[in-house]
C-alpha positions in Angstrom: 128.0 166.8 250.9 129.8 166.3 247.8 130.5 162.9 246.2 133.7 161.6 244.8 134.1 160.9 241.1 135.8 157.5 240.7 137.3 158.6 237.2 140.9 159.6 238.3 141.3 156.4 240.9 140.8 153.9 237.7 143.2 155.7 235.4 145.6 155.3 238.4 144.7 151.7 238.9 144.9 151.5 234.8 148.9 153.0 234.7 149.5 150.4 237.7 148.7 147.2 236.1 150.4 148.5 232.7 154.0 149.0 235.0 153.1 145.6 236.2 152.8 144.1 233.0 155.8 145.7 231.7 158.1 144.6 234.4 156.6 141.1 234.3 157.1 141.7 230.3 161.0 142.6 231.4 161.7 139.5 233.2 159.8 137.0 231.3 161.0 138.1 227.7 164.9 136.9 227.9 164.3 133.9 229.3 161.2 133.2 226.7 164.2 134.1 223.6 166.2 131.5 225.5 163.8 129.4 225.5 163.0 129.6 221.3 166.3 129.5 220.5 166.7 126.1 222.4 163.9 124.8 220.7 165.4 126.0 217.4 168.5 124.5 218.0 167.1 121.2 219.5 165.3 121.0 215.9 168.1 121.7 213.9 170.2 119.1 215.7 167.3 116.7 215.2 167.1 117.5 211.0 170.8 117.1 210.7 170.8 113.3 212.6 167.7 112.8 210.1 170.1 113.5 207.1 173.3 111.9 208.3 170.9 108.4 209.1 169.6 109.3 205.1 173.3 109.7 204.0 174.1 106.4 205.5 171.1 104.2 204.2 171.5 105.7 200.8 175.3 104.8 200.9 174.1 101.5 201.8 171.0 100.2 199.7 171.6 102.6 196.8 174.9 104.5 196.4 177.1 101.3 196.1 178.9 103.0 199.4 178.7 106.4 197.8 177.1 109.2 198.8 174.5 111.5 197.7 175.7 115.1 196.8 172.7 117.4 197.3 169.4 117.4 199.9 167.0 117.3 196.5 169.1 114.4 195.1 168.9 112.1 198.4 165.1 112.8 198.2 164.7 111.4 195.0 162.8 108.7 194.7 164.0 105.3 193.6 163.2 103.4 190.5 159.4 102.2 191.1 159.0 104.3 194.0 157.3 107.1 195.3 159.7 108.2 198.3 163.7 108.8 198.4 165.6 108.5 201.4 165.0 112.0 203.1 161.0 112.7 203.3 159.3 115.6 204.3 160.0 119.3 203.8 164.1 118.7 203.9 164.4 117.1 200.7 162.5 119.7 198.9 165.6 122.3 197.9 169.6 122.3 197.9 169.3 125.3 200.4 166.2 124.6 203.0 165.0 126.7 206.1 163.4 125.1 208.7 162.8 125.6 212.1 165.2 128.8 212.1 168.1 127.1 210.8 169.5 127.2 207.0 170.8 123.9 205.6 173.1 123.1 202.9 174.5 119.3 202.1 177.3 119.1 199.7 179.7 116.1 198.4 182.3 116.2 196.3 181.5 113.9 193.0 183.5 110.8 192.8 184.6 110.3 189.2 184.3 106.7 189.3 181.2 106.2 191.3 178.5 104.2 189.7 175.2 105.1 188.8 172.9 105.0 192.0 169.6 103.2 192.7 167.4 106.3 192.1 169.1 107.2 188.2 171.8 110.0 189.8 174.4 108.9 186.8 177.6 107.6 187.1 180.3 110.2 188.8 177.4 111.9 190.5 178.2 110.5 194.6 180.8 111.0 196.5 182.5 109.1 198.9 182.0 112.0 201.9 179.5 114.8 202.6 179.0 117.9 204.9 176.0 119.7 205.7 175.5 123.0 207.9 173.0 124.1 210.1 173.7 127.8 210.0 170.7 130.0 212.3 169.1 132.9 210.5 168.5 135.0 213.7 171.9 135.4 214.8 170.9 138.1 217.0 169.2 136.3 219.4 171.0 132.3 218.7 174.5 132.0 218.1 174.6 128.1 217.8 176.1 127.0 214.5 176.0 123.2 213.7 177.5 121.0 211.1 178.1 117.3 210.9 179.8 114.9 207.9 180.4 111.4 207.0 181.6 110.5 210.2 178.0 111.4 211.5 179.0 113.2 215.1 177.3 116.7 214.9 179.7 119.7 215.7 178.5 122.7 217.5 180.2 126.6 217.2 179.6 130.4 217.5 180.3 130.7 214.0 179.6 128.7 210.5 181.9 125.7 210.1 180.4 124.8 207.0 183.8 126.2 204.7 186.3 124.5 206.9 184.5 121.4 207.9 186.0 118.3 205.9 183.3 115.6 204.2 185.4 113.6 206.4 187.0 113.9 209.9 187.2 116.3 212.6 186.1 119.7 212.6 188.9 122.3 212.7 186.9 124.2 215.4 183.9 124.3 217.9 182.9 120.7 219.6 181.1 117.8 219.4 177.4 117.5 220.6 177.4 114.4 223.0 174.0 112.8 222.5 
């Protein structure tokens, strides 16, 4: 009597449970990109209503109605303080990446602005701003945001942030209703 060597039925069990895996891999992997990308997206809406609500209580307590014209400027701190108006990691550049996204607030200085609460100079505000949230993986997320002094977030396949006004509608995509 001769006895059966079990070798051969566990690499035949082994290439089994790999196809498994990889069609389970197949059907799970799509939805798992969707699935970061909405989280992405859901963050970058969230850092750009954190900036506009910045924009507006710098306008308010410290800008004289004016605006600030750069991220790093409306996280400076004020005279005798140790915080600006936008905290945390947005504040710390003109250009920031966060979660995925890429944003970018500009305003166009007002010549006859005063001199701000936080030492910006005179001329340095404006009286509108835009800021973009433009996705670095545009492979696999293809939602562009940007928002302004009228504070409703737009929403497009492509980067609104040249035609955007500081001011008004968007000439393209639509707004997010929140």
């Amino acid at each position: 009597m001769r006895v059966r060597s079990a070798a051969g039925f566990a690499i035949v069990d082994l290439l089994f449970v790999c196809g498994i895996i990889g069609i389970l891999s197949s059907i799970a992997l799509p939805r798992l990109m969707t699935a970061k990308g909405a989280a992405t997206s859901a963050s970058a809406i969230g850092s750009l209503r954190v900036i506009g609500s910045s924009q507006v209580a710098f306008a308010i307590t410290c800008g004289a109605g004016f605006y600030a014209p750069s991220l790093t400027k409306l996280a400076k701190p004020t005279v005798g303080s140790s915080e600006g108006f936008l905290k945390g990691d947005l504040g710390a550049a003109d250009l920031m990446v966060k979660s995925g996204y890429e944003f970018e607030l500009t305003a166009t200085p007002y010549g006859g602005s005063p001199d701000t609460c936080n030492a910006l100079g005179t001329g340095q505000t404006g009286l509108a701003f835009k800021v973009r949230g433009d996705p670095l993986d545009t492979g696999n997320n293809t939602r562009y945001f940007a928002t302004n002094a009228n504070n409703v977030i737009w929403e497009d396949t492509a980067s609104m942030f040249a035609a955007i006004p500081e001011a008004g509608d968007a000439p393209s995509g639509h707004p997010i209703k929140y």
